[in-house]
C-alpha positions as a Python dict, from the first residue, in 0.01 Angstrom:
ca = {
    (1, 'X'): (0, 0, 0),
    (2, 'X'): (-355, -159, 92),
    (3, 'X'): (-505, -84, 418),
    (4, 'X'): (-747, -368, 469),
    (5, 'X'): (-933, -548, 785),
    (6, 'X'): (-692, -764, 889),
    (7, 'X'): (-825, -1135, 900),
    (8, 'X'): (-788, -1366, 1212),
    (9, 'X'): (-530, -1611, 1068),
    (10, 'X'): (-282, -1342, 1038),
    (11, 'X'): (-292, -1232, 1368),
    (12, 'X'): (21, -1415, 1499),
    (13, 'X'): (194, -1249, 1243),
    (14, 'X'): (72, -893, 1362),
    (15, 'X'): (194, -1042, 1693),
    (16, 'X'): (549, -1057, 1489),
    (17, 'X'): (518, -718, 1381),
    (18, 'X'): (453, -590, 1716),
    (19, 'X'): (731, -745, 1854),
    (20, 'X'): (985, -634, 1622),
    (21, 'X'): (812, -270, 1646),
    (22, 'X'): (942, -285, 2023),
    (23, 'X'): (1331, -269, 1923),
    (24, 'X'): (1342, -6, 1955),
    (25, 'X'): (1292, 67, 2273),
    (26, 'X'): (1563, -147, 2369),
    (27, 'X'): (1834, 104, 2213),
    (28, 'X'): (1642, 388, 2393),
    (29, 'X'): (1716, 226, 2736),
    (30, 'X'): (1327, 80, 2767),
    (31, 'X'): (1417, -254, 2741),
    (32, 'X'): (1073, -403, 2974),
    (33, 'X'): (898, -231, 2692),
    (34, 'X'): (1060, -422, 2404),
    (35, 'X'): (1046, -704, 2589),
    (36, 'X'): (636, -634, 2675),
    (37, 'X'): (392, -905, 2590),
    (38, 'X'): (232, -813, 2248),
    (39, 'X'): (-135, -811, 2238),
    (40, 'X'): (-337, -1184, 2311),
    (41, 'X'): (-538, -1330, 2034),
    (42, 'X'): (-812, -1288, 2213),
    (43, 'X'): (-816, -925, 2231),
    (44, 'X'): (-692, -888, 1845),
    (45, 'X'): (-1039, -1067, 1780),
    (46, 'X'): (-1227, -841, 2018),
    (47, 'X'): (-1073, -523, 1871),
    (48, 'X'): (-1127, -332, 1520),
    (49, 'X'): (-779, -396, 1359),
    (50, 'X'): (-655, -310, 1034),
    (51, 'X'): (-370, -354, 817),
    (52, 'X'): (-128, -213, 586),
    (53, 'X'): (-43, -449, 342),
    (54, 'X'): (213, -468, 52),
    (55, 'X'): (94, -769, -45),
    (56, 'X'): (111, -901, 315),
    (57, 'X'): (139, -698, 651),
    (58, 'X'): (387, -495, 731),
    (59, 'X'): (191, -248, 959),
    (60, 'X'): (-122, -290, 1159),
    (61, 'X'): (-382, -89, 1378),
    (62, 'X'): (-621, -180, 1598),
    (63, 'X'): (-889, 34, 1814),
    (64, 'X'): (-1231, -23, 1989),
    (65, 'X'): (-1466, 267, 2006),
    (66, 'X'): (-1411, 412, 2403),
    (67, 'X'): (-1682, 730, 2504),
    (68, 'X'): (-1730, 934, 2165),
    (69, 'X'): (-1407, 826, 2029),
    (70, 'X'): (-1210, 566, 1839),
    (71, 'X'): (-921, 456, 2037),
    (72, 'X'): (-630, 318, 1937),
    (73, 'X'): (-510, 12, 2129),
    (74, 'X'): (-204, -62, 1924),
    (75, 'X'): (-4, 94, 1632),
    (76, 'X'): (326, -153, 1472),
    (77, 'X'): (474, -101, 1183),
    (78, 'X'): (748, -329, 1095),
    (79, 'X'): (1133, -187, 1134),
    (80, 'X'): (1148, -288, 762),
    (81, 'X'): (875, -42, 654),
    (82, 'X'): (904, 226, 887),
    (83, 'X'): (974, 588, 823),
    (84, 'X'): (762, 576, 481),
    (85, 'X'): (411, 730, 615),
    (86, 'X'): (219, 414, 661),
    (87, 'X'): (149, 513, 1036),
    (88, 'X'): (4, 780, 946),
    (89, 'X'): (-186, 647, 672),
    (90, 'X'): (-334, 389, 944),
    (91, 'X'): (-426, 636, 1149),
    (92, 'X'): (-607, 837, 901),
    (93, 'X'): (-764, 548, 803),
    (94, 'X'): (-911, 495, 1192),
    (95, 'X'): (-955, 861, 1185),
    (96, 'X'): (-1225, 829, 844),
    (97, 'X'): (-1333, 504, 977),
    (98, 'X'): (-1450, 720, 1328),
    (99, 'X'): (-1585, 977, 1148),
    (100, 'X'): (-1778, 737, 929),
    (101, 'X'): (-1948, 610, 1317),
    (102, 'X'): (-2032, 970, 1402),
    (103, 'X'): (-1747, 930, 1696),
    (104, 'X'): (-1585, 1282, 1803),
    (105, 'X'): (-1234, 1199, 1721),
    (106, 'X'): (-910, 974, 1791),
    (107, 'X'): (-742, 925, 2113),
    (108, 'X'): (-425, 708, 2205),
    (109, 'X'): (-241, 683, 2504),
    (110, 'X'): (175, 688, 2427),
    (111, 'X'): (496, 802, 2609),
    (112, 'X'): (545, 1144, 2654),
    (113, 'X'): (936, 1175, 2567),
    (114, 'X'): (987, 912, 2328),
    (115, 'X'): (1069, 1100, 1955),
    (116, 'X'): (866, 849, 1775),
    (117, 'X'): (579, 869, 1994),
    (118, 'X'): (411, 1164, 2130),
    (119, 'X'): (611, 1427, 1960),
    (120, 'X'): (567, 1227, 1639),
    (121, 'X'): (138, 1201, 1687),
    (122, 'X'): (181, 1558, 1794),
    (123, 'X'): (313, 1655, 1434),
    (124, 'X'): (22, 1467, 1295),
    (125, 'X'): (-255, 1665, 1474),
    (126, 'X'): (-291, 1523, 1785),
    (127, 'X'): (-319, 1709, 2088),
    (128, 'X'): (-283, 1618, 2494),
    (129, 'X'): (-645, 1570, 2677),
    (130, 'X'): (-675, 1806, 3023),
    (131, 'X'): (-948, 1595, 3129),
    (132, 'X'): (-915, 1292, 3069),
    (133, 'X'): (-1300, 1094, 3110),
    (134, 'X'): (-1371, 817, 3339),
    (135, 'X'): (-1328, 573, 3061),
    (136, 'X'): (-954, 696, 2975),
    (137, 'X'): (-860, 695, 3327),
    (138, 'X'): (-974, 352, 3330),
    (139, 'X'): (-721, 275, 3029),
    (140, 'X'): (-434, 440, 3220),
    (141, 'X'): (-479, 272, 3530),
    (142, 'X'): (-467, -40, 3340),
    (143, 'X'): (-189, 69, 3182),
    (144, 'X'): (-31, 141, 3511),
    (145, 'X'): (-130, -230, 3663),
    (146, 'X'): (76, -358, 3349),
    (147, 'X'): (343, -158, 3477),
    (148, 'X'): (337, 164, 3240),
    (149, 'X'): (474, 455, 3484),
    (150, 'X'): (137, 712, 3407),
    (151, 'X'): (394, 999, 3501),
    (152, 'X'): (574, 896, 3110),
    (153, 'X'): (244, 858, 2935),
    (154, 'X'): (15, 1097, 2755),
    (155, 'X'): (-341, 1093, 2654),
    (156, 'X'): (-385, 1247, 2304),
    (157, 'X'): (-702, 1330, 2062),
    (158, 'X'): (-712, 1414, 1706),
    (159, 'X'): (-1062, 1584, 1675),
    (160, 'X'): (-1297, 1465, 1359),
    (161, 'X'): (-1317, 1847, 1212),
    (162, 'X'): (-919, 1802, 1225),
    (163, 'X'): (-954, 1583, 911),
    (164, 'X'): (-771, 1354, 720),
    (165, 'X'): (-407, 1510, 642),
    (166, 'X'): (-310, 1352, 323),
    (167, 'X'): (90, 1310, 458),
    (168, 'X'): (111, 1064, 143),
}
């Protein structure tokens, strides 16, 4: 599996892949969050995004560098694809690409009791913030306007010196 930059004329199809990441939630009684608006063009073209491709994509990540860190905006991997490692694969590969900047680390906000969110970054390294800086409060609070309860979400960091796992 290639993990590439992801070029702007396939970004309606990372739109696809986001979309059909949601099911998910659907079955776990989150249905406004299946049902979310993926991420605008606009912001796909504004964002460092990357994707997993085999020989097109069927996973994608995108982040934007946010205080001393790379953070990740979005993570979809395709129903089709998932449970194989390429998650984590993408997320090593923001994790290098920080490191490569000099940034501290990786941070992502996710839900706090959904199994294949923070428990899962949790078994990949990644730890809750205590603090969280002006700049991640920002991201929450947006996160609340767009209707994200804050109480369910979770603020998590995968240091630089935690290194690249090698889960494949």
């Amino acid at each position: 599996m290639d993990i590439r930059p992801a070029r702007p004329d396939e970004f309606p199809l990372l739109q696809a892949i986001e979309d059909a990441s949601g099911a998910p939630f659907r079955d776990f009684g989150m249905p406004e969050i299946a049902d979310d608006d993926h991420l605008p063009l606009d912001v796909l073209a504004r964002l460092h995004v990357w994707v997993a491709a085999d020989p097109g994509p069927v996973a994608w990540i995108a982040a934007e560098e946010v205080d001393v860190h790379a953070h990740v905006e979005q993570v979809s991997v395709h129903p089709d694809h998932a449970r194989r490692g390429i998650g984590a694969r993408l997320l090593d590969h923001v994790q290098e690409w920080a490191a490569g900047r000099g940034l501290a680390g990786v941070t992502l906000t996710t839900f706090r009791d959904i199994p294949w969110n923070a428990p899962y970054y949790e078994r990949l390294g990644f730890r809750e913030i205590a603090v969280l800086t002006p700049a991640l409060e920002a991201l929450v609070a947006e996160e609340a306007e767009r209707g994200l309860d804050p109480v369910k979400r979770v603020c998590l960091r995968r240091a630089s010196d935690e290194g690249v796992r090698g889960r494949y």
